[in-house]
DRENVO-455546 format. One record per atom (N, C-alpha, C): x, y, z. Coordinates in steps of 0.2 Angstrom, whole numbers, plus 2048, in hexadecimal, padded with zeros to 3 digits. Layout:
REM residues N
XYZ ...
REM end
This chain:
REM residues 482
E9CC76742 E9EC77749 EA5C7974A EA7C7E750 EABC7F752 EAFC7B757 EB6C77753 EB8C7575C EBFC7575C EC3C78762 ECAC79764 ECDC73765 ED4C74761 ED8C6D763 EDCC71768 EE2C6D76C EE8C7076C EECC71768 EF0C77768 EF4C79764 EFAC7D769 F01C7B769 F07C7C76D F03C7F773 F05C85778 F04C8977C EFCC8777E EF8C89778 EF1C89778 EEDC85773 EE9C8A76F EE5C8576C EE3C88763 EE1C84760 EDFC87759 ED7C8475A ED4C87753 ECCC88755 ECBC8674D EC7C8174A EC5C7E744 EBEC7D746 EBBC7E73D EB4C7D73C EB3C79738 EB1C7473C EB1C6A738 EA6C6C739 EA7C67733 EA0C65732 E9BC64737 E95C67737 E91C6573D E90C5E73F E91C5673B E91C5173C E98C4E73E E9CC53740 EA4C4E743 E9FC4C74C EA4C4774B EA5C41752 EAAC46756 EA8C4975D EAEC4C761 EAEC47767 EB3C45768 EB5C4176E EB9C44772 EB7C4277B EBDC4677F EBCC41784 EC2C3D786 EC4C39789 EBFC3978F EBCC36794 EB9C3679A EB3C3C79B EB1C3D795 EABC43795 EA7C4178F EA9C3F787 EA4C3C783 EA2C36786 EA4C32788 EA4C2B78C EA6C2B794 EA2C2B798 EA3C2A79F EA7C2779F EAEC277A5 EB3C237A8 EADC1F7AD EAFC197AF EAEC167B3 EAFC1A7BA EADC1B7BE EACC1D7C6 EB2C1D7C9 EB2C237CB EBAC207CF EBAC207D7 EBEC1F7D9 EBDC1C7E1 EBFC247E2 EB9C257E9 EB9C2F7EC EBFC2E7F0 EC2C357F1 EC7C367F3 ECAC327FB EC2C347FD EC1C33806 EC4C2A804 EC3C26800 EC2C1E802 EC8C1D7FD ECBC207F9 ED3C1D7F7 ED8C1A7F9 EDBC1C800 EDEC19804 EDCC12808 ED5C13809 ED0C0D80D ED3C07805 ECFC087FE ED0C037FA ED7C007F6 EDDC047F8 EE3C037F8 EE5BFF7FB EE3C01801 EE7BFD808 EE3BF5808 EDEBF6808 EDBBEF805 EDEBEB800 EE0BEE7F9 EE3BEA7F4 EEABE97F8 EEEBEA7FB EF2BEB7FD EF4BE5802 EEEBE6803 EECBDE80B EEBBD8807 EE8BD9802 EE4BD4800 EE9BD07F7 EEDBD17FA EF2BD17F2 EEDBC97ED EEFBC87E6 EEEBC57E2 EF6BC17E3 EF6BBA7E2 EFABB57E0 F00BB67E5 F02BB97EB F05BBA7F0 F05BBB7F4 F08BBD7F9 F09BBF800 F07BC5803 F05BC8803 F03BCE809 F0ABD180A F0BBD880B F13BDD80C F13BDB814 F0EBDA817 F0DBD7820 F13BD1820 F13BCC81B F16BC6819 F1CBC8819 F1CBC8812 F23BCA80F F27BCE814 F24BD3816 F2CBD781A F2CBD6820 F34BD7821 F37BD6829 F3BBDA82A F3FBDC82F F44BDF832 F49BDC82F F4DBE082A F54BDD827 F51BDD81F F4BBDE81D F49BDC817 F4CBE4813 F4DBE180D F4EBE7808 F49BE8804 F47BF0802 F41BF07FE F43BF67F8 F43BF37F4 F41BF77EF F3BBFA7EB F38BFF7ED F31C037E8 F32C067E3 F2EC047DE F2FC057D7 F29C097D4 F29C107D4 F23C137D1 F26C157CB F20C197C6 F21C1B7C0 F24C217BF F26C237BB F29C2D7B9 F23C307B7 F23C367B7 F1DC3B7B6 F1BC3B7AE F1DC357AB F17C357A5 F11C327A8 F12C2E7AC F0BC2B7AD F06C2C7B5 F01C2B7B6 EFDC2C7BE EFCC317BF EFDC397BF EF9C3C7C1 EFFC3D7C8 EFEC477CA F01C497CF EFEC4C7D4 EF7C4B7D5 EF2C4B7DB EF4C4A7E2 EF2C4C7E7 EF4C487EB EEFC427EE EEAC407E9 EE9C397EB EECC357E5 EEFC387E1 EF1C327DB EF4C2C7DE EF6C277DA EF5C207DB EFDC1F7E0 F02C237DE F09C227DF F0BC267E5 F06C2B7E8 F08C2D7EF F04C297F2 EFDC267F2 EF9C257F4 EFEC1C7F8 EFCC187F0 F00C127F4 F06C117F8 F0CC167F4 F11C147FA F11C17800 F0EC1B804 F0EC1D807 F09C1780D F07C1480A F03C0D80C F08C0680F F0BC09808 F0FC03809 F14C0380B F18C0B80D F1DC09813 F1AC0881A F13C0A81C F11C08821 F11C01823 F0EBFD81E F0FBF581D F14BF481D F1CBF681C F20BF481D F21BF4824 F23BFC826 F25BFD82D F23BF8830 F1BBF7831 F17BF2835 F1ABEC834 F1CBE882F F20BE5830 F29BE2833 F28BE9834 F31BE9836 F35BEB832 F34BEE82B F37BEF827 F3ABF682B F40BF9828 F45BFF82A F43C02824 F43C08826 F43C0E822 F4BC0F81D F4FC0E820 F55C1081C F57C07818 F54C04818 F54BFF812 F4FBFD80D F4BC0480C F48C06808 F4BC09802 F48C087FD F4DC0F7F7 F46C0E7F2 F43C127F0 F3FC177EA F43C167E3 F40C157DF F44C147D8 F3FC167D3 F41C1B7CF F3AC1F7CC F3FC1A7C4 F37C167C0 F38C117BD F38C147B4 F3FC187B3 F3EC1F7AD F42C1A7A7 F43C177A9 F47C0F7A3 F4AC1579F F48C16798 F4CC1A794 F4AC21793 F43C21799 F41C27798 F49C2D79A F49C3379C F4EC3679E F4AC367A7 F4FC377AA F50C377B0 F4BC3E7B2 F47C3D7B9 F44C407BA F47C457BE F46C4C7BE F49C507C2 F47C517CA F4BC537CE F48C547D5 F42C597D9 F40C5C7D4 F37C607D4 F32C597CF F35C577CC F31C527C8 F30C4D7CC F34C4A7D0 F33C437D7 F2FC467DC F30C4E7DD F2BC507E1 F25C517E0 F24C517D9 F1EC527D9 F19C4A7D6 F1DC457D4 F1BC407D4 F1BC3E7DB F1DC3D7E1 F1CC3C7E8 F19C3F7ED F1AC447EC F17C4B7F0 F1DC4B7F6 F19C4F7F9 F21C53801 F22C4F804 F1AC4D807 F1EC4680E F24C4280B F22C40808 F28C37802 F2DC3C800 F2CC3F7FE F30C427FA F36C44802 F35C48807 F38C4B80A F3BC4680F F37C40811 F38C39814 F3FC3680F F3FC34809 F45C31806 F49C34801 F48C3B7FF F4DC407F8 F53C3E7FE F53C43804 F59C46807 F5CC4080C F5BC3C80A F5FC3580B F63C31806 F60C33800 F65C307F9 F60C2B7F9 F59C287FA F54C237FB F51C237F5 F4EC277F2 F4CC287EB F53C297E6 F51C257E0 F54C257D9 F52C257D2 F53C267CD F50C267C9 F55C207C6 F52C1A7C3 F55C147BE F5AC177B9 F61C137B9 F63C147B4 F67C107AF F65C117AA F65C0A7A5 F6DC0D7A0 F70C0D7A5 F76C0E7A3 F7DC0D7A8 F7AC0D7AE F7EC0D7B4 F7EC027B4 F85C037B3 F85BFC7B3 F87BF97BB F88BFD7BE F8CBFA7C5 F83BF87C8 F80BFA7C6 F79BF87C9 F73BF47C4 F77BF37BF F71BEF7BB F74BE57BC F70BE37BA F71BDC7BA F6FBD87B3 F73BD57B0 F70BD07A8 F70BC97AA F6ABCA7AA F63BC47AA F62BBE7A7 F68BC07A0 F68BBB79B F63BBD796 F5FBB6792 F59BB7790 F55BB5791 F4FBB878F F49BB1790 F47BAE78B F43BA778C F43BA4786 F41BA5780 F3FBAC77F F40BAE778 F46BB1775 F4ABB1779 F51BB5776 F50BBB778 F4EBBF77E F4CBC777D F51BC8783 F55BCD783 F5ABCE788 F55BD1790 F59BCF794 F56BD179B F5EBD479F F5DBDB7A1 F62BDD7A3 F5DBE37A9 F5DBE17AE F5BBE57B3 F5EBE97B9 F59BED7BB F5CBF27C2 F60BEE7C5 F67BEC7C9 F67BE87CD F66BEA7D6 F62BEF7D8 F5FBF27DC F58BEE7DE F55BEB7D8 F4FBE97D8 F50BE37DB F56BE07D6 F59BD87D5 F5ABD67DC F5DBDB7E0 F61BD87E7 F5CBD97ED F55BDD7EA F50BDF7F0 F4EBD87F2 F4CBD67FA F48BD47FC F3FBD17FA F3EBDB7F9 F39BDA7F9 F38BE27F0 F36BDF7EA F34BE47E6 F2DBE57E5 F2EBEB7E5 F24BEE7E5 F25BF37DF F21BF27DC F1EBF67D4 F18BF97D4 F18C007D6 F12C057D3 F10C067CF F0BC067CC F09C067C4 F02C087C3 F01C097BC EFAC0C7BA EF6C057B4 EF1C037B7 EEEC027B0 EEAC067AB EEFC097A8 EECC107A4 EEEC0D79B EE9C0F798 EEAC0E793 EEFC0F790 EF3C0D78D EFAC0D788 EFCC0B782 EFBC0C77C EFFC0A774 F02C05775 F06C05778 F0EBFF77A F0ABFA77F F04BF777A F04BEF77E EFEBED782 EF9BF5784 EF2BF5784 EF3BF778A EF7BF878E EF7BFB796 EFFBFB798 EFFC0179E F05C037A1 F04BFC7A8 F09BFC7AD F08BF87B3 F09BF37B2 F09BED7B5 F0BBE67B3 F13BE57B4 F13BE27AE F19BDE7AD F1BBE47A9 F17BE87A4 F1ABEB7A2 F20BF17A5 F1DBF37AD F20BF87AD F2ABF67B0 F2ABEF7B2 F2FBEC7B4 F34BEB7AD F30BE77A7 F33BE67A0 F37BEF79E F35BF37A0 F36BF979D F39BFE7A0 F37BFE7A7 F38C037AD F41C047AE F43BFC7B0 F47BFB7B2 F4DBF77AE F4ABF77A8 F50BF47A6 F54BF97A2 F58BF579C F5CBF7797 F5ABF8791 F5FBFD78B F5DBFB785 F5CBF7781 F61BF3782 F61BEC77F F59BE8781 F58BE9786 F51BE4788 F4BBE8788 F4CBEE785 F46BF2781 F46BF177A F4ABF0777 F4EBEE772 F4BBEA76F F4ABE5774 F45BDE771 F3DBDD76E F3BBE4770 F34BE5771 F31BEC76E F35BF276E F33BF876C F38BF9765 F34BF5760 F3ABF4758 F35BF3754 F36BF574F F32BF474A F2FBEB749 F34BE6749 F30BDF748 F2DBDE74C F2ABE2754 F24BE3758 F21BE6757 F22BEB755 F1BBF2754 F19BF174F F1CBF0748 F18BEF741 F15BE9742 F13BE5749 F0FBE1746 F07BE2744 F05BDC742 EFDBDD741 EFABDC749 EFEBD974E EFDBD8755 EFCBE0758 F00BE4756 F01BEA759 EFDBF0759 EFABF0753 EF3BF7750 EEDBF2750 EE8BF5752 EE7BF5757 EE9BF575F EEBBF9765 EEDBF8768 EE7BF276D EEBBEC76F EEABE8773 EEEBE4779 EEABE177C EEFBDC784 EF2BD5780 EEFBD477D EF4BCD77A EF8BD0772 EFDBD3772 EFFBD676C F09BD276F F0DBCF76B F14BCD76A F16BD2770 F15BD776E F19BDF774 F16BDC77C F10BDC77D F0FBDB782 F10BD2786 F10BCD783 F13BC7783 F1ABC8785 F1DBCC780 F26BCD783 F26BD1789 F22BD578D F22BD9791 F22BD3798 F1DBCE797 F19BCB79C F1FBC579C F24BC2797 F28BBE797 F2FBC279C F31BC879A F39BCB79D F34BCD7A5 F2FBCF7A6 F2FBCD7AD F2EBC87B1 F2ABC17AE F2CBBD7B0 F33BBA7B1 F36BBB7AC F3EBB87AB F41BBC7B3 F41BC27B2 F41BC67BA F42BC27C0 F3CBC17C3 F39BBD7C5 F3EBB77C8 F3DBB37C3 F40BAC7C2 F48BAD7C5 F4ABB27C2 F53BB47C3 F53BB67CB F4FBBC7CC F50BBF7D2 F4CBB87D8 F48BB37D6 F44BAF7DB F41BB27E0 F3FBB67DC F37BBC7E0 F33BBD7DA F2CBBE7DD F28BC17D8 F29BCA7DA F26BCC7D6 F26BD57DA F1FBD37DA F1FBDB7DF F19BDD7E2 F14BE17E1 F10BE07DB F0CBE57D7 F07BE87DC F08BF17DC F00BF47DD EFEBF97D5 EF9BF67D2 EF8BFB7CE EF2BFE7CE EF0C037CC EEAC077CC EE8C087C7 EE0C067C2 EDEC097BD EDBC0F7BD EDCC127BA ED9C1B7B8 ED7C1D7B5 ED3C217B3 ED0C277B1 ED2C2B7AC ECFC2D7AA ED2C337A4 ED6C387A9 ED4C397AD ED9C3E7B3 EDCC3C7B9 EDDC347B8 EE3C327BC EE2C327C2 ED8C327C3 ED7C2F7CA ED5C257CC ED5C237D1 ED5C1B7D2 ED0C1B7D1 ECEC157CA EC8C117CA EC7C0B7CF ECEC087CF ECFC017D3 ED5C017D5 ED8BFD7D8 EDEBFB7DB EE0BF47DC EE4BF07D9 EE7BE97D7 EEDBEA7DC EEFBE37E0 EF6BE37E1 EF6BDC7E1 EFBBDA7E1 EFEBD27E1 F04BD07DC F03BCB7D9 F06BC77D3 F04BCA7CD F0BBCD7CA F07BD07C2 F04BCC7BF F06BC57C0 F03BBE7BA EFBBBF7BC EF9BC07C0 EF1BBF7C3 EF1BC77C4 EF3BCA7C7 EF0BD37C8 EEEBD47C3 EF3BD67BC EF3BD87B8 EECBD97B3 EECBD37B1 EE4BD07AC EE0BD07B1 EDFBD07B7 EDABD37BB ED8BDB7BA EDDBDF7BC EDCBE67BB EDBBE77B4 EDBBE47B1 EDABE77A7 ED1BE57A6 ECFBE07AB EC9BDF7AB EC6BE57AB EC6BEA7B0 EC3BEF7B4 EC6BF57AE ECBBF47AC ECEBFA7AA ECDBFA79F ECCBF479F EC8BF4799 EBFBF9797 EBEBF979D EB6BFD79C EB8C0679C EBCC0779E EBFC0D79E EC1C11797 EC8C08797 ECBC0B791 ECAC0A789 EC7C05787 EC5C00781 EBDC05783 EBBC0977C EB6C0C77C EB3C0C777 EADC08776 EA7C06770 EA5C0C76F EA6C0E769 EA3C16766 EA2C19761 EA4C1775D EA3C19755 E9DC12751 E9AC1474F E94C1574C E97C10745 E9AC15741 EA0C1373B EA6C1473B EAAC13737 EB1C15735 EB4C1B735 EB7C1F737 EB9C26735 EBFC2672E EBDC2B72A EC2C2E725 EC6C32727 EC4C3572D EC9C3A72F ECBC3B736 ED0C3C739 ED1C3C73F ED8C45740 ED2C46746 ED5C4E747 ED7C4F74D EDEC5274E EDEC53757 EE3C59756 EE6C5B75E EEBC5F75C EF0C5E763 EF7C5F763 EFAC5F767 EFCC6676A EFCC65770 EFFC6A774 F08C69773 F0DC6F776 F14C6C776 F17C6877B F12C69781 F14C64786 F10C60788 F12C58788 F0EC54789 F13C4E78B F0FC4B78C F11C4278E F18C42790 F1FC4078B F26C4178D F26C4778F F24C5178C F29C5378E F27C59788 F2AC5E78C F28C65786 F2EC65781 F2AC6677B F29C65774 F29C5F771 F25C5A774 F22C55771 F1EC5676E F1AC5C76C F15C5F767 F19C62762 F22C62764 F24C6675D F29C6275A F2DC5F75D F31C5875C F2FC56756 F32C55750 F2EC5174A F2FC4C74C F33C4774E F32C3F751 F2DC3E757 F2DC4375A F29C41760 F21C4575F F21C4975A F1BC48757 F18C44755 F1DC4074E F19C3B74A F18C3574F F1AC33756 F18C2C75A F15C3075C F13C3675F F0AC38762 F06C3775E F06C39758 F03C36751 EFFC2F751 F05C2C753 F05C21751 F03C21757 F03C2675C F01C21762 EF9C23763 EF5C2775E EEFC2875E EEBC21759 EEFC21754 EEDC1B74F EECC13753 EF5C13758 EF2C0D759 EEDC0B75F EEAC12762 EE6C12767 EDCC12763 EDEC1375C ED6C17758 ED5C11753 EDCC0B74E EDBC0974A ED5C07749 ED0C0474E ECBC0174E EC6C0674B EC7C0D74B EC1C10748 EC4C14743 EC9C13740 ECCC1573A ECCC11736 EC5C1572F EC8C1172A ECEC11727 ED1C0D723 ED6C0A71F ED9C0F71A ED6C16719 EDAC1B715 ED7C20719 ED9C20721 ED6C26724 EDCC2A722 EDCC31725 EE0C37725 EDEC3972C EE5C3B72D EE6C3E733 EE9C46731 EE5C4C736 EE6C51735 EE8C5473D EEEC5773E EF1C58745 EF3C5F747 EF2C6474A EF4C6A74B EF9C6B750 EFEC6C74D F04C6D751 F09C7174D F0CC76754 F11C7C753 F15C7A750 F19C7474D F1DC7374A F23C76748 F28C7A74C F2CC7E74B F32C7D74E F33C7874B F3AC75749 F3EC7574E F3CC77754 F3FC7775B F3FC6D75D F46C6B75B F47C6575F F46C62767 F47C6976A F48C68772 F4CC62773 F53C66771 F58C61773 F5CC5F77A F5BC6377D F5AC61783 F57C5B785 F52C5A785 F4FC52787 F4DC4D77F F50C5177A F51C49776 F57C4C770 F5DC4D773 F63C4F772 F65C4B76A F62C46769 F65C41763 F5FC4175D F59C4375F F53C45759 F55C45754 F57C4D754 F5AC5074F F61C4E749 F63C4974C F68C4674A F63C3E746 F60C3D74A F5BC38745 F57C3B740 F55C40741 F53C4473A F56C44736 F5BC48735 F60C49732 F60C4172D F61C3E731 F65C3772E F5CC3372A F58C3472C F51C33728 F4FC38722 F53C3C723 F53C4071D F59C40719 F5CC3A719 F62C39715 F62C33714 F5FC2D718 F5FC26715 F59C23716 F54C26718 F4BC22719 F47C25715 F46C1D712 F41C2070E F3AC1E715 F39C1B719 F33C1A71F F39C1B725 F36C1A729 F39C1C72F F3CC14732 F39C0F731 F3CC09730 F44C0A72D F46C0E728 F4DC0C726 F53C0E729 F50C14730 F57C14731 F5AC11739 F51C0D73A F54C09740 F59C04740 F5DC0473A F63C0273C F68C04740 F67C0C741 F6CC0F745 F69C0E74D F65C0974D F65C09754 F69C09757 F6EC04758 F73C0575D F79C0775D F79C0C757 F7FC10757 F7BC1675D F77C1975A F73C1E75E F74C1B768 F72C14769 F71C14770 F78C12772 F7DC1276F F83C12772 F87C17772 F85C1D76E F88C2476F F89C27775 F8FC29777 F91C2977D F8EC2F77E F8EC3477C F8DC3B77F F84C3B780 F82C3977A F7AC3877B F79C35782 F7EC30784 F7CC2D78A F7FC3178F F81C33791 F85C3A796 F80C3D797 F7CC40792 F75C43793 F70C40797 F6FC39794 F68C35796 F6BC3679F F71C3379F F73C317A9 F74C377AD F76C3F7A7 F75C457AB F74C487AA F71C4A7A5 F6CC517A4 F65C527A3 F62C4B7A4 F5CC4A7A5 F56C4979D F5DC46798 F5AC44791 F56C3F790 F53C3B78D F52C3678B F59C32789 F56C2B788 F5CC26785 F5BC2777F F61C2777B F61C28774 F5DC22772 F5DC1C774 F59C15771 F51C16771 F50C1A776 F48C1E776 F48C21772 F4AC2376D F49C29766 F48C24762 F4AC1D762 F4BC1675C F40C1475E F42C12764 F3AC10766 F35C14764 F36C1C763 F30C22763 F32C20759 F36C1E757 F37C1C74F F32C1774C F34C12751 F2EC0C74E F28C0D74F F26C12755 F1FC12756 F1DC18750 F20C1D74F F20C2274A F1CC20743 F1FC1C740 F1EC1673C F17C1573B F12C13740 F0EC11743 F07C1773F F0CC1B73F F05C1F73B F06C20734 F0AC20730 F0CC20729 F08C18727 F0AC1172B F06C0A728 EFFC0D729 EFAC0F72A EF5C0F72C EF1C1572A EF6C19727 EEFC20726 EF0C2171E EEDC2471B EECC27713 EF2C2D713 EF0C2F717 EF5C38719 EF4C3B720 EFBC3D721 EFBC43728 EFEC48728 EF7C4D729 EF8C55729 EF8C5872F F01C5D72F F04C60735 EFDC66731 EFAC69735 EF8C71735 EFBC7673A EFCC7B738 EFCC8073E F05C8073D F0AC7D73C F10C7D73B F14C81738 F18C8373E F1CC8A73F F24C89738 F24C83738 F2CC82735 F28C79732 F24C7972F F1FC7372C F22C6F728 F2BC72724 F2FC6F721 F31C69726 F30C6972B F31C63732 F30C5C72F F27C5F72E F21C5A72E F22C5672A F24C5B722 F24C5871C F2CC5371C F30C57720 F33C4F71F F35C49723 F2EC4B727 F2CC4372A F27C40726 F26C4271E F21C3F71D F18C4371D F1AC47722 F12C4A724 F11C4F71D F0BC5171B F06C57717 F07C5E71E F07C6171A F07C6971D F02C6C717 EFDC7171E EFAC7471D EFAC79723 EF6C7F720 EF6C84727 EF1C8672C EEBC81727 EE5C7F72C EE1C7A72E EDEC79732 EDAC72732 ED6C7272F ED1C7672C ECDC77726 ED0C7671D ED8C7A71E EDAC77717 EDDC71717 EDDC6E71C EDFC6871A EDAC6171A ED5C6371D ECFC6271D ECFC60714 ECDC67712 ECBC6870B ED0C65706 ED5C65707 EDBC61703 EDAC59706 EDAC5670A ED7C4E70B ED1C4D708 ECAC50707 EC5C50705 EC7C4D6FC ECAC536FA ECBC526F3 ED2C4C6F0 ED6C4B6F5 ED8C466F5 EDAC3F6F7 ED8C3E6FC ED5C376FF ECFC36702 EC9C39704 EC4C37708 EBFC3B706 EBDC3F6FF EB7C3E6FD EB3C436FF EAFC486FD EACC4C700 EA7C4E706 EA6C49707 EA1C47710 EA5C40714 EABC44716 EADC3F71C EACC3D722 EABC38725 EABC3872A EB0C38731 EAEC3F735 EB5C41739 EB4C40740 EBAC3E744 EB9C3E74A EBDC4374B EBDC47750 EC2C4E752 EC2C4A75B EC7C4D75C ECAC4B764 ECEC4F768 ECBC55768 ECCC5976F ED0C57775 ED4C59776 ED5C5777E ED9C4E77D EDBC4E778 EE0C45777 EE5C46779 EE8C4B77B EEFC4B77F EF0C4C786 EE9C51787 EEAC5378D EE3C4D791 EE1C48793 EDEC44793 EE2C3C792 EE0C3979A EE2C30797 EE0C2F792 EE0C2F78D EDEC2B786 EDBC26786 ED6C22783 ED4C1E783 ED5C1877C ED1C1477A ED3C0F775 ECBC0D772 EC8C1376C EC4C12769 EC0C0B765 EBCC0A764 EB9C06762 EB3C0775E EB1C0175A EACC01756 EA6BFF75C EA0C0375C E9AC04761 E98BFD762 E97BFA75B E95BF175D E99BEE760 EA0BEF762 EA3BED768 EABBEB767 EAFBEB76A EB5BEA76B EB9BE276B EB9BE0768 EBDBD776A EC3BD776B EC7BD9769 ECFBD876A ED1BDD76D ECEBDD774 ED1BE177A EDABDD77C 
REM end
């Protein structure tokens, strides 16, 4: 059979066995139903009345109240104009108004923790006109910045030792409200929750605690799951939050789709929203499907994806697209699978939005022998002055994000036999991350067969895994460690 992966711009075309397994997110397997357009605003406004473990926004705000709205950056939700993040707030400054609440003691806070700072077309298009035009040109929208000390607040610890150092925007609100998605994610089995306040809004140091290698190598970790160390530590620093600031925040999350439309909509208490909304968002995402084990797993990357164009050419940010499929698949990988992955591969850093990569190469091709050895430099990296000049004005990542995208990297070297870059423009990349180069999906195919998996393997190919919500494979007799 023939089938296209992506490949940078467009796509490559391979002839795999007529007996490969093709899966395409929300098309081999139905998504769950999602609410019609016409009744969106109907079932928002509802969850939005009807909060879990708290008060109603009717409640909470008055005349004099300060509010802070905390939605996600454009990796996550979807730019529709019914997606989840125009849809609710737009709701919910209604519910404030109605309350008494003032427009000008509101402020929008796009929650980009180490991501790089969103641009002002990028806020528009995560918002859309109205929001957008109602709070840009009043200095009302912001984008989090986990460097700007005059506005952060330190928390202390919580009872594990894990540093809490947050927004102090959020800290001094009245009233916090958190926009979020329960969409599937590597990092802890779901975006939204507690996670997005553990990550969104805070610091280095208290991402530090949790995105490292003694959390992601664990056996808790691969397979991706909701009770994994990482997501226990996400659910303690927003508690500890919480406790400090003496408010709970105000969760609306939305579960989704392969295409980032609302299956359901949660508001209240993360402690109870949360594991509520995973209920509903487990049939979507956790998907019984394989038969057997695969020996081979094949997909391809485009150059833009998820953070940001050349995260298909980036050798670091290739190999965590890599790890973040493993720990979404381990359940249907067997134990000396091979992964084979199509990407342009051509040496193009895109320094612009990850300025210090290249300089972590560089030092991984001089003192690592696994990608584990050079996370020592982690904080030499997140204290680099000029790297961070970038991250607060040029719109980079945080140099500490390039340490986190290392440990997850990792993630696919524990777990697979071998990984074949195909298609790769400058493959010398690949090879010293560790990866097999070849020039096609076919010869790499033939080169794993005679090397690790024997000559009738069993393959899954996965079309459309980048550009698709992703799901969280499983063996067809069923899933238990959701």
């Amino acid at each position: 059979m023939k089938v296209a992966f992506e490949y940078g711009h467009g796509l490559i075309e391979a002839t795999l066995p007529e007996d490969t397994d093709v899966f395409i997110p929300g098309e081999t397997v139905k998504d769950p139903d999602y609410i019609p357009e016409d009744r969106i605003e109907e079932e928002t406004l509802k969850s939005l009345r009807n909060p879990m473990g708290m008060e109603p926004l009717s409640s909470l705000g008055k005349k004099g109240s300060k509010v802070t709205i905390i939605f996600p950056d454009r990796v996550k939700g979807g730019e529709q104009e019914t997606s989840h993040r125009k849809v609710s707030i737009k709701l919910i400054l209604k519910e404030l108004y109605a309350a008494g609440v003032e427009k000008k003691d509101i402020l929008l806070i796009c929650s980009n923790g180490l991501h790089r700072k969103n641009t002002k077309e990028e806020i528009y298009g995560v918002l859309g006109e109205e929001l957008f035009n109602e709070f840009w040109y009043d200095n009302q929208i912001i984008n989090h910045d986990s460097e700007d000390y005059e506005h952060l607040i330190d928390l202390g610890k919580t009872s594990q030792g894990d540093p809490v150092i947050m927004n102090k925007y959020v800290y001094d609100a009245d009233i916090a409200i958190l926009i979020g998605h329960a969409q599937g994610n590597p990092y802890g089995g779901y975006s939204g929750g507690y996670k997005h306040c553990s990550t969104g809004i805070t610091h280095w140091r208290s991402i530090a605690s949790h995105h490292v290698p003694q959390v992601m190598h664990r056996s808790d970790f691969t397979p991706v799951n909701s009770h994994s160390l990482m997501r226990r530590k996400f659910d303690e620093i927003g508690q500890h939050m919480e406790e400090k600031m003496n408010k709970k925040f105000f969760c609306c999350d939305a579960v989704l789709d392969s295409k980032s439309r609302q299956i359901a909509i949660y508001s209240g208490y993360a402690g109870e929203m949360q594991k509520a909304s995973w209920q509903i968002a487990d049939e979507r995402t956790y998907v019984p499907y394989a038969k057997e084990k695969y020996d081979v797993m094949i997909f391809g990357m485009p150059q833009f994806f998820h953070y940001g164009d050349g995260m298909g050419t980036n050798p670091i940010m290739m190999m965590q697209a890599i790890s973040a499929q493993v720990v979404r698949h381990k359940r249907v990988m067997k134990d000396n699978c091979v992964i084979i992955c199509a990407s342009t591969c051509d040496g193009n850093f895109h320094e612009d939005l990850w300025p210090y990569t290249r300089e972590m190469y560089d030092l991984f091709q001089k003192y690592g022998n696994t990608l584990p050895d050079i996370n020592r430099f982690g904080e030499y990296f997140a204290t680099n002055e000029e790297y961070i000049r970038k991250y607060r004005y040029a719109n980079a990542f945080h140099p500490f994000h390039g340490f986190s995208m290392i440990s997850s990297a990792h993630i696919a070297e524990m777990n697979t036999a071998a990984i074949y870059i195909v298609g790769g423009q400058a493959p010398g990349f690949a090879r010293g991350m560790g990866m097999k180069t070849r020039n096609t999906i076919e010869e790499a195919l033939t080169d794993a067969k005679k090397k690790f998996v024997g000559q009738n393997p069993k393959i899954l190919a996965l079309p459309k895994t980048f550009k698709s919500s992703a799901v969280h494979l499983g063996m067809i007799s069923g899933i238990e460690d959701k």
